[in-house]
C-alpha positions, 0 to 999 in steps of 0.5 A: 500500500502506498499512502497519498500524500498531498500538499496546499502548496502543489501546484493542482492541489485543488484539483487533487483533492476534488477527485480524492474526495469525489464520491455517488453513491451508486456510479455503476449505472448496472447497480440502479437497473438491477435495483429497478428490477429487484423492486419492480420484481417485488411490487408486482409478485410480493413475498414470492419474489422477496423470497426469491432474491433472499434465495439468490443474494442471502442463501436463504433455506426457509419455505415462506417470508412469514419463517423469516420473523424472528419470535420476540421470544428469540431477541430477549432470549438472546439478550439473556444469553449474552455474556455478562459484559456484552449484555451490560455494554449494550445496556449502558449504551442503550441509555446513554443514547436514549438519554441524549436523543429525549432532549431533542423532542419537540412539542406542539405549540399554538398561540393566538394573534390580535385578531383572535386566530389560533395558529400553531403546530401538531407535532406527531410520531410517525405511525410505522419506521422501517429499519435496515441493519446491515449484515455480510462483512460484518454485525451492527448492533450499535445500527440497531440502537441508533435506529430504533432508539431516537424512533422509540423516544418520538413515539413511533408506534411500530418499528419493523427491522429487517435484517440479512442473517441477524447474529444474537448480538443484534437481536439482542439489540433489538431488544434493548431498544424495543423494536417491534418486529425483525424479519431476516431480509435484506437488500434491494428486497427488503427496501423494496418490501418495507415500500409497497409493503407485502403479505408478509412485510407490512408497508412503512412510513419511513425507512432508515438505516445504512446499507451497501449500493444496492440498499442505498440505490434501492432508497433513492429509488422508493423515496415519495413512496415513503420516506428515508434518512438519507442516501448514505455513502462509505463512512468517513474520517478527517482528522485535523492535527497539531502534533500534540496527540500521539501519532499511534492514536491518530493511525489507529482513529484512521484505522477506524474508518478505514477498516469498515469497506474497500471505499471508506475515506481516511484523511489526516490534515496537519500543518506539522510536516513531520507529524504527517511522517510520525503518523504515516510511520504508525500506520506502516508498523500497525497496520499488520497487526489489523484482522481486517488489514486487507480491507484497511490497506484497500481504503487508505490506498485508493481514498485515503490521504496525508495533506500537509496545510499552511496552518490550522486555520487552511486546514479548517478551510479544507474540511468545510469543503470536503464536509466530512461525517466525522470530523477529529479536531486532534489539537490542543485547542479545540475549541479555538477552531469550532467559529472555524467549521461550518459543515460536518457530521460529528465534531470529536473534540480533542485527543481523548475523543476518539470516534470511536466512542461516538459510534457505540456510547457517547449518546449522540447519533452515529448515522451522519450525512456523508459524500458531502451532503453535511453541507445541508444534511443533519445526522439521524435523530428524534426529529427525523421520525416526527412530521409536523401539521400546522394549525389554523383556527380563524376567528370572524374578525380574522376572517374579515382582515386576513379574507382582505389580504387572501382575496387581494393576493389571491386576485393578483395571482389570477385564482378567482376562486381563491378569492371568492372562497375569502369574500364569501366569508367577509359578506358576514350571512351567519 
């Protein structure tokens, strides 16, 4: 694996960067038409053809969708049979999570104006949430919690989990956080099947939940039927360093990332040249001791990068372009650098805040906007399973002043009937 190594200085930097940090995410054109078929394939025949793809893409033996729930019974026996110290881990985890997501609830409110119109907001729970978990390279219960817990403290009357495979771990999870019902799908399928809904796999107001490009393409392709979180690309890494945490630390907060997928990015922003060199050294001596090595070595090698800055202060400049999921300020000063930064994910502040803390227990939402879309994207919360109806309880006085306002803009937009439907009730007959 050779690391890339680029400067502010270079002549073509700009240029550089825009294509090492240039990601869709679903570039392969063959990608969206399977996906098209897949969901066509299950809109028109159902369990018969969820079964069929879960035959071909997941090895699955059962006879029926309905043999793929999994009985409650089964989560909170695997719950109870997990050793003491994964069952407390998720637990402790568990409330950290909820305990953080409870105060982003919001309420309804209503107030009236000088006429004595009351306007407000109803502010309500969506009714059923979809939650993909991913399963294949590897086991995400920490998914199941970040899905199903911000879900649960806003109220959503029924979460359904689908789930290629799911290991005791994550059925475990899924008890902790209260989910309502796992079906052992994935894939475009299961996206597809929580959409229109099916026999056996009830239709969804919202799906969430990460997944590869099929999954990710297949919620592009249903989003207006329901809704979604987002589409999601490989996770993300940038570290901003001024040499003072240790170059081991940093190797390995890149490792974090990296190790996830073949596409994940890993970028190290420093204006410490020889700093760049220590953590480069770092990831050359650890990286032979990573199980997951080869996946590691795949990431850093074709998205990864060292970048030598002018200073902190360009290097904060850099991040707001690039826009990453999770963003390590690995400085002394932290603080100093946050009136700096405008777009990310997660802000991790300081040497003691690994990111890898934030993605099991540190409370906040570990699903964030990536490719860039933390220009105009927020991470996973109780919001996000909230839809909000305004209120509007006009008054006759109102009727009269605000009908005059209504009819004579509706009159300059040409709508008669609009306008009519506001005089009517100015003419005062009841």
């Amino acid at each position: 694996m050779k690391l890339r190594r680029l400067s502010t200085r270079a002549a073509g930097f700009d240029a550089k960067l825009a294509a090492l940090t240039r990601y869709e995410a679903a570039q392969d054109a063959s990608v969206s038409g399977v996906v098209r078929a897949i969901i066509a394939a299950v809109r028109k025949r159902g369990d018969y053809a969820v079964l069929a793809y879960s035959r071909r893409y997941d090895r699955v033996k059962a006879a029926s969708v309905g043999n793929l729930e999994v009985p409650r019974a089964k989560l909170r026996a695997s719950l109870n049979g997990l050793p003491k110290k994964d069952a407390s881990a998720l637990r402790q985890a568990a409330a950290r999570i909820r305990r953080f997501h409870e105060r982003q609830r919001t309420q309804s409110w209503n107030f009236r104006d000088a006429s004595g119109t009351l306007l407000g907001q109803i502010v309500s729970p969506l009714e059923r949430v979809g939650i993909y978990v991913p399963g294949g390279k590897a086991a995400y219960p920490s998914s199941v919690l970040m899905n199903a817990i911000p879900a649960k403290v806003a109220g959503v009357h029924e979460i359904v989990m689908v789930s290629p495979n799911p290991n005791p771990l994550v059925l475990a999870a899924a008890a902790i956080a209260g989910v309502d019902r796992v079906i052992a799908i994935g894939g475009a399928q299961a996206i597809a099947a929580l959409a229109y809904g099916t026999r056996s796999v009830p239709r969804v107001d919202k799906i969430v939940g990460p997944g590869n490009a099929y999954v990710a393409e297949a919620k592009r392709q249903v989003f207006g039927q329901v809704g979604i979180d987002m589409i999601a690309g490989p996770s993300e890494i940038l570290v901003i360093g001024d040499g003072t945490t240790p170059a081991d630390w940093v190797a390995m907060d890149l490792f974090s990332q990296a190790e996830h997928d073949e596409l994940a990015q890993a970028i190290l922003l420093s204006p410490s040249f020889s700093y760049l060199n220590d953590v480069e050294n770092e990831i050359k001596r650890l990286l032979s001791e990573m199980p997951r090595r080869k996946i590691i070595a795949a990431s850093l090698g074709a998205r990864g990068a060292l970048i030598h800055t002018r200073s902190l202060a360009e290097a904060c400049e850099i991040s707001n372009r690039i826009a990453p999921e999770h963003l390590e300020l690995s400085v002394a000063k932290p603080q100093a650098l946050l009136p700096r930064l405008r777009h990310a994910g997660a802000v991790f502040l300081g040497r003691w805040s690994s990111e890898a803390v934030g993605d099991y227990c540190a409370g906040p939402n570990h699903i964030l906007p990536t490719s860039g879309t933390a220009r105009f994207s927020s991470p996973l919360g109780v919001y996000d399973f909230q839809k909000r109806s305004s209120l509007i309880n006009v008054s006759r006085k109102g009727a009269r002043t605000l009908g005059r306002l209504a009819s004579t803009l509706a009159r300059g937009e040409g709508l008669t009937a609009h306008a009519r439907s506001a005089d009517m009730r100015m003419e005062r007959r009841r």
